[in-house]
C-alpha positions, 0 to 999 in steps of 0.5 A: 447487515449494513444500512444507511438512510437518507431522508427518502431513502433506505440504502441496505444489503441485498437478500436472495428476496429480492430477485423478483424486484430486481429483475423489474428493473432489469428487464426494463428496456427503458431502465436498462437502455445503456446498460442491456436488459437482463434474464431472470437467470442474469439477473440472479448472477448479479444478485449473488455478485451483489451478496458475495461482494459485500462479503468479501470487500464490505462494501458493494451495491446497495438494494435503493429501498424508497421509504414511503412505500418500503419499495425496492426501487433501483441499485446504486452502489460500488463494484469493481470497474471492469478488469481494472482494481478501480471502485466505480460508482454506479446506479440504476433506478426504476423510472417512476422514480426519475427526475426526483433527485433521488439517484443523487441522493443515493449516490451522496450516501455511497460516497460519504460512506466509502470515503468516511467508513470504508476510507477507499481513496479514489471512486470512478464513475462512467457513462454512455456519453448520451446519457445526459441524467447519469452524466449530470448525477456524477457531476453533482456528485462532485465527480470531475471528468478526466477521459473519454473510454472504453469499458464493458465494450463501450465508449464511455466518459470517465470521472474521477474523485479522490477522498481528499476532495471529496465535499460531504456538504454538497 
């Protein structure tokens, strides 16, 4: 299995183990405000999506284990935007985590690893317009905004970065 480490922070695979953890997060209706809260049942279905992904394209959505307390404390990772073959970036992290950079952290190793390891080309990201923290990761990301949208039924803003701009120092 996969795994990468950041210096809080522990990026690996999902496992079927983690059900009870991440249905925490996504039956959190603050954690989940943009994004709608998820059953027990859902929850499942998106944790096999998170397994089969991986499987299949070697790359996908990350189980965010924070190192100190070995807690699984949020997703952030790549998937396929919505009815499009764009990879998008995207996250959700418990919210006693918030506010500690941590979600940016997470989402720096995902990148480095999907220019440099998986070389992908080009990585999408997008946003509720209201949603100012997820707005301002993707921008200290390096990500640059190109369009407003509408995906998942919503409107969105959507950022962009190509491989060859992408700056791992940042």
């Amino acid at each position: 299995m996969v795994e990468i480490e950041t210096s809080r922070l522990r990026l690996r695979q999902f496992i079927p183990d983690d059900l009870d953890d991440l249905f925490r997060l996504y039956s959190d209706v603050e954690v989940m405000k943009y994004l709608l809260p998820r059953s027990k049942e859902q929850t499942q279905a998106s944790l096999n999506k998170h397994i089969q992904h991986w499987q299949e394209y070697n790359f996908g959505m990350w189980a965010v284990v924070h190192k100190d307390s070995d807690k699984l404390i949020g997703r952030c990772g790549l998937g396929f935007l919505d009815n499009t073959p764009e990879v998008e970036l995207g996250y959700v992290l418990d919210k006693f985590y918030w506010n500690m950079g941590l979600t940016t952290e997470a989402a720096i190793a995902t990148l480095k690893y999907s220019f440099e390891k998986v070389k992908l080309n080009r990585i999408v990201a997008i946003a509720h317009p209201q949603n100012i923290a997820s707005v301002r990761v993707i921008q200290k990301v390096g990500m640059k905004y190109e369009k407003n949208a509408r995906f998942y039924n919503v409107d969105v803003v959507y950022y962009g970065l190509n491989r060859e701009d992408w700056q791992p120092d940042q």
